[in-house]
C-alpha positions as CSV (number, residue, x, y, z in Angstrom):
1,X,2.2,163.3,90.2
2,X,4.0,164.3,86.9
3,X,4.5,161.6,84.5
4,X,8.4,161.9,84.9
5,X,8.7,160.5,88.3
6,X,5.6,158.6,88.2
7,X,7.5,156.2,85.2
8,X,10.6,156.3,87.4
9,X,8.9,154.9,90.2
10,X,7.2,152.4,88.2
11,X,10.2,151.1,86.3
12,X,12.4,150.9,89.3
13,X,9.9,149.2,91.7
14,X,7.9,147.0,89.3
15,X,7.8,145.0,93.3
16,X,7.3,147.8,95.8
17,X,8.2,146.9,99.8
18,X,5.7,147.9,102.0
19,X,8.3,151.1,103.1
20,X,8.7,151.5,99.8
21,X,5.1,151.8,98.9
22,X,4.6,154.0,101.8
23,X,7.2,156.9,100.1
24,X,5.4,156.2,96.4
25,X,2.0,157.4,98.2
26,X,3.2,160.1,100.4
27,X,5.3,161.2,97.3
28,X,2.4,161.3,94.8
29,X,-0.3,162.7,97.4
30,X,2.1,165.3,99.2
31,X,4.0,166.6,96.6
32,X,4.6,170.2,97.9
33,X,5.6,168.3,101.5
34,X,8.0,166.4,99.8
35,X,9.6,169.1,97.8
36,X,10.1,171.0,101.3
37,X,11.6,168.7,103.8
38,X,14.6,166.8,104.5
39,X,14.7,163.1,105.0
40,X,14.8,163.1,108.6
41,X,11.6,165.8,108.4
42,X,9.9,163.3,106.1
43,X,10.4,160.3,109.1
44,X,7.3,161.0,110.9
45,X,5.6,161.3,108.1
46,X,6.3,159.0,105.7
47,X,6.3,156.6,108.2
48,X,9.8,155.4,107.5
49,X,13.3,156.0,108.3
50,X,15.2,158.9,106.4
51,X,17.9,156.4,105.4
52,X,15.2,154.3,103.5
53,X,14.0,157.6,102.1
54,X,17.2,158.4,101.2
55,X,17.4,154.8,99.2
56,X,14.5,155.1,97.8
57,X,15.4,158.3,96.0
58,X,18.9,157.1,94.9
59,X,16.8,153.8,93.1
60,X,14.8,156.4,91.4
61,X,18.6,157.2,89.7
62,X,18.6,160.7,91.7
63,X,22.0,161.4,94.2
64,X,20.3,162.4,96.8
65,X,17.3,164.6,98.0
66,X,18.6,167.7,96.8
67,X,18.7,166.4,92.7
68,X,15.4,165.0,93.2
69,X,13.7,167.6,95.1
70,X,15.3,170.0,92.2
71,X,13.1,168.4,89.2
72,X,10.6,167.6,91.5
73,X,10.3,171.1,91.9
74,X,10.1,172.0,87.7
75,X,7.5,169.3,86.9
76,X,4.5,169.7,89.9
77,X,1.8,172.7,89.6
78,X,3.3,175.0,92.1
79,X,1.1,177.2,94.3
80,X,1.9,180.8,94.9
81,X,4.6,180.1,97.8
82,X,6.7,178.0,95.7
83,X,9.4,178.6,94.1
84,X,10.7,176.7,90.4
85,X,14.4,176.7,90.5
86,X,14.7,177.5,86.7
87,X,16.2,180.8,85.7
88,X,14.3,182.8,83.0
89,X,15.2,185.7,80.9
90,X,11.5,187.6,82.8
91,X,12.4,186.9,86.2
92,X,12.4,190.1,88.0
93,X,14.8,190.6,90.5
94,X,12.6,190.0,93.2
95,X,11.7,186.2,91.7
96,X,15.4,185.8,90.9
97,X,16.6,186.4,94.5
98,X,14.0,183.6,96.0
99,X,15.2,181.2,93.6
100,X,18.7,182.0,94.2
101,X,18.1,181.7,98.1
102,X,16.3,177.9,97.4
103,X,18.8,177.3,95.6
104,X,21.6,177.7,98.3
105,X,19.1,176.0,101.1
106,X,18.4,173.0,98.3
107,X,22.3,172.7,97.8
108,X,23.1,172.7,101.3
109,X,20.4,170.3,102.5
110,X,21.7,168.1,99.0
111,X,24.9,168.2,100.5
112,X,24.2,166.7,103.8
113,X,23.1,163.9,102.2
114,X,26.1,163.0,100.1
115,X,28.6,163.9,102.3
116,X,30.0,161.0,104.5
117,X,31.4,162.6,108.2
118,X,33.5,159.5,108.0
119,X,35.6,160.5,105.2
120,X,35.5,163.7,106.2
121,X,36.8,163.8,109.4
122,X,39.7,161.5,107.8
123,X,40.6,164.0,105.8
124,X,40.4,166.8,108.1
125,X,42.9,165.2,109.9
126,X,45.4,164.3,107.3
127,X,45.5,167.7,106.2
128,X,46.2,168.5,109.6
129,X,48.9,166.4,110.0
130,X,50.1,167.0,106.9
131,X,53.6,169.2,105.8
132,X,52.4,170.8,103.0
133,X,49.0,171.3,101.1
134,X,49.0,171.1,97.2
135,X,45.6,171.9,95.7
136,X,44.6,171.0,92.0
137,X,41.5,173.1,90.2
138,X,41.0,174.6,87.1
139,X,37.5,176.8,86.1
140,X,35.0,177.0,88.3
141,X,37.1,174.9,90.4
142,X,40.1,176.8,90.6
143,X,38.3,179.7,91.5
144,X,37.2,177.6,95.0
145,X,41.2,175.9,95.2
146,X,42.6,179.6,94.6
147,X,40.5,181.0,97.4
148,X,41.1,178.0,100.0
149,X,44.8,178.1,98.7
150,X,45.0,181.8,100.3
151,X,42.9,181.3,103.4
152,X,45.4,178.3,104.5
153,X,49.1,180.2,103.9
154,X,46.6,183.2,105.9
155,X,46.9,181.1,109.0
156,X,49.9,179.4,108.8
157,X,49.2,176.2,106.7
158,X,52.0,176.2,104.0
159,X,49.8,175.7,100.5
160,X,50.7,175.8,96.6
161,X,48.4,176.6,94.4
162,X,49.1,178.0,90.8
163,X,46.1,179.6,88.2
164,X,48.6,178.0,85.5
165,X,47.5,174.4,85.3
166,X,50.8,172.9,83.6
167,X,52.5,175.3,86.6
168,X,50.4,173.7,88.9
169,X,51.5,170.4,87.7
170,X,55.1,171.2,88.1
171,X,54.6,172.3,92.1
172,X,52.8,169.3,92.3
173,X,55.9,167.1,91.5
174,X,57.5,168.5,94.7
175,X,55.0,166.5,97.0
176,X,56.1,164.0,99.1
177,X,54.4,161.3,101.3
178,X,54.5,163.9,104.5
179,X,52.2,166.1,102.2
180,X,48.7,166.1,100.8
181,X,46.7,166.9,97.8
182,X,43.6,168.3,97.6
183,X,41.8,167.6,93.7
184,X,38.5,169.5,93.2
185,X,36.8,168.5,90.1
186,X,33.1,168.6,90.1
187,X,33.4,165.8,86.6
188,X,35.8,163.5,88.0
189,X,37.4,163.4,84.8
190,X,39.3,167.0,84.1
191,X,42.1,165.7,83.0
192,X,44.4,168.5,84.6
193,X,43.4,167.4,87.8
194,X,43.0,163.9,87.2
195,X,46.7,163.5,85.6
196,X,48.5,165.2,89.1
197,X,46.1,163.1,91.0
198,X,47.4,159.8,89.8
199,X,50.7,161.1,89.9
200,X,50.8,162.1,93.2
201,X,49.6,159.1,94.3
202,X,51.8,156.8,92.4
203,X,54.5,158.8,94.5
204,X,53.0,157.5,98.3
205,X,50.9,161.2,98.7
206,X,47.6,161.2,100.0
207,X,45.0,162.5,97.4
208,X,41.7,163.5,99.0
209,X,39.5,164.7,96.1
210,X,35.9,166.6,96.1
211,X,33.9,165.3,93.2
212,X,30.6,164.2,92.4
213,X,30.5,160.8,90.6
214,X,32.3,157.6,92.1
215,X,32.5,155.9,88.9
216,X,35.4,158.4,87.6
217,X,39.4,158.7,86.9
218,X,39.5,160.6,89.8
219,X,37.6,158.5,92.5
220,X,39.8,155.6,91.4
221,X,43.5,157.9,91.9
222,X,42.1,159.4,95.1
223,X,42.6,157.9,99.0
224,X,39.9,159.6,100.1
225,X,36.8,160.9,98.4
226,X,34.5,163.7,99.3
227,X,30.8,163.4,97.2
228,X,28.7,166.6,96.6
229,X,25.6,166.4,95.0
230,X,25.5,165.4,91.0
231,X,22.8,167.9,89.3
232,X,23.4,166.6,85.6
233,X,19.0,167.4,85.5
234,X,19.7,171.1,86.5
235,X,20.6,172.4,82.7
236,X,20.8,176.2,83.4
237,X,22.1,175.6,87.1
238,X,24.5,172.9,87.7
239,X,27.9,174.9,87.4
240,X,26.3,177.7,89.5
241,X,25.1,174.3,92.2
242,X,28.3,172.4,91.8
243,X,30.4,175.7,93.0
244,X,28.1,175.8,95.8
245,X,28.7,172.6,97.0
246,X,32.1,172.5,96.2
247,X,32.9,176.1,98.1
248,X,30.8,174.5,101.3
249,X,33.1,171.4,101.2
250,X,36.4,173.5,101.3
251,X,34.4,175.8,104.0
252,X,34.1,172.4,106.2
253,X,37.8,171.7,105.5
254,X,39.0,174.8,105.9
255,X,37.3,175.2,109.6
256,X,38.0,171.9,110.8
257,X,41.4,172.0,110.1
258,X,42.1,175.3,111.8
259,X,39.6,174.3,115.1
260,X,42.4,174.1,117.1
261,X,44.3,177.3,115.7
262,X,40.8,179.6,115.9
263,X,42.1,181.6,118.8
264,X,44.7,183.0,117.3
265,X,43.3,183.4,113.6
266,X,41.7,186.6,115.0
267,X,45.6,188.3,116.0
268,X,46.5,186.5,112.6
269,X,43.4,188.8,111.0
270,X,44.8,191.8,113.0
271,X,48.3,191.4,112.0
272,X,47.2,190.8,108.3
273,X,45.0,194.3,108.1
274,X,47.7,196.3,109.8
275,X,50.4,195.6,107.4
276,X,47.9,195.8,104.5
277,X,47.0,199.4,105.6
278,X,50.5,200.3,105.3
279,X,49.9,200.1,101.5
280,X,47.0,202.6,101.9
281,X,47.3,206.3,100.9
282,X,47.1,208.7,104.3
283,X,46.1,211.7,101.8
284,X,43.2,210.9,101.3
C-alpha cells in the first residue's frame, strides 16, 4: 500500500472496528480490486456492507469512491491493464482515450455515491411544478446552464438563462415564489451565482443548487442541494471531472422532468428540424 493512504488510514482509525479492519486489509492486500469496483461490488468481498465502505472512505477525508479510487489509482504499481488517470504531454492518443473513458466510468460511478435520490426526486418535482425556470452559471458552468437552458424552452418549459452574468442577475429579479432557480457552481462560492441565490431566496423562490461542498455560501442560500463528487486531489483533471458530473446531474434533471412529456418530445424534435431546414440553402 502506498504510504499516502497507508498514513490516512492510520491517523483516522488509531482504533479500528472490526468492519473497519476488514476494509484496511482488503484495501492494502487487493489494491487493483479496490481501484475497480463499486461499493456494493466490494460487499461480498470485503465482507461488509457498501454503506460502511462508503464511510470508511469519507473518514479517510475522500467524498466518495470516485476521489479515492482516483489517487488510489496514481500512487499503486499498476499492471499493464490499468489505467493512471493523469494526463501527460507523451500520451498517445490511444493511452489518452482509455484514460478519458475511466475517467467518465470513475465520474459516473463517483456520482452515484454523492447523489441523494431523495433530494433529487424533490427537485425533479418542483421544477415540474414550477412556472418558470431561472438558471445561474458562469464558466464551465454556464456552458452546462446554457445547454439545459435550451433543451427546456425545446420542450415547452419556459427557462431564462443569459451568458451575461450581471444580465443574468437582472432576469433573475423577475422570479417569484411560483418559479424556481437552478444555481450550478461546482465551488459553492462563485459569487455570481451565490449573490442571485440568496437573493432569490430572500424573495420565497425555491433555489435548488448543484455543487460539491456542503460547507459553502451556496449550500446555506439553497432549499435543496444536489452533491457531485469534490476532486480537489485530481490537479490536471478536476474542471474536466466537475463538468462531467455537473452535465450528468442536469441530464437526470432534465429527463425526469420531461418523463411525462417524452411522447411528444419526438413531434417537438420533428417540428423543430422542419422549420430549421427552412433556413437551409436548396441550391446546393
Amino acid at each position: 500500500m502506498d504510504i499516502i493512504i497507508y498514513d490516512r488510514i492510520i491517523q483516522k482509525y488509531p482504533n479500528m472496528s472490526l468492519k473497519n479492519q476488514q476494509i484496511s486489509d482488503f484495501l492494502q492486500k487487493h489494491p487493483h480490486d479496490f481501484l475497480g469496483a463499486s461499493s456494493h461490488e466490494l460487499e461480498p468481498l470485503v465482507g461488509v456492507s457498501a454503506a460502511t465502505i462508503v464511510r470508511f472512505v469519507q473518514t479517510l477525508g475522500y467524498s466518495g469512491m470516485s476521489e479515492m479510487r482516483v489517487e488510489l489509482a496514481q500512487q499503486i504499481k499498476h499492471d499493464e491493464s490499468a489505467v493512471e488517470l493523469v494526463l501527460d504531454k507523451d500520451d498517445s492518443i490511444s493511452q489518452l482515450e482509455i484514460k478519458i473513458l475511466q475517467l467518465y466510468r470513475d465520474s459516473t460511478e463517483g456520482l452515484r455515491e454523492s447523489l441523494n435520490d431523495i433530494q433529487m426526486d424533490l427537485a425533479v418535482k418542483k421544477i415540474k411544478d414550477a412556472k418558470r425556470i431561472f438558471i445561474l452559471g458562469v464558466g464551465t458552468s454556464g456552458l452546462i446552464a446554457y445547454d439545459l437552458y435550451h433543451r427546456f424552452n425545446r420542450y415547452g418549459k419556459t427557462t431564462f438563462y443569459e451568458t451575461d452574468a450581471h444580465m443574468n442577475l437582472e432576469f433573475m429579479l423577475q422570479s417569484t415564489p411560483d418559479d424556481v432557480i437552478l444555481a450550478i457552481s461546482y465551488s459553492g462560492i462563485t459569487r455570481e451565482v451565490v449573490i442571485g441565490a440568496e437573493s432569490a431566496r430572500e424573495r420565497g423562490v425555491t433555489v435548488i443548487s448543484i455543487l460539491s461542498d456542503p460547507k459553502t455560501p451556496l449550500e446555506r442560500a439553497s432549499d435543496i442541494s444536489l452533491y457531485i463528487p469534490r476532486t480537489e486531489n485530481l490537479v490536471r483533471l478536476a474542471s474536466l471531472v466537475s463538468r462531467i458530473n455537473a452535465m450528468m446531474v442536469s441530464d437526470i434533471l432534465f429527463y425526469g422532468v420531461m418523463q411525462e412529456k417524452l411522447p411528444d418530445m419526438g413531434e417537438k424534435i420533428n417540428d423543430s428540424n422542419r422549420l430549421v431546414s427552412k433556413l437551409k440553402l436548396n441550391d446546393f
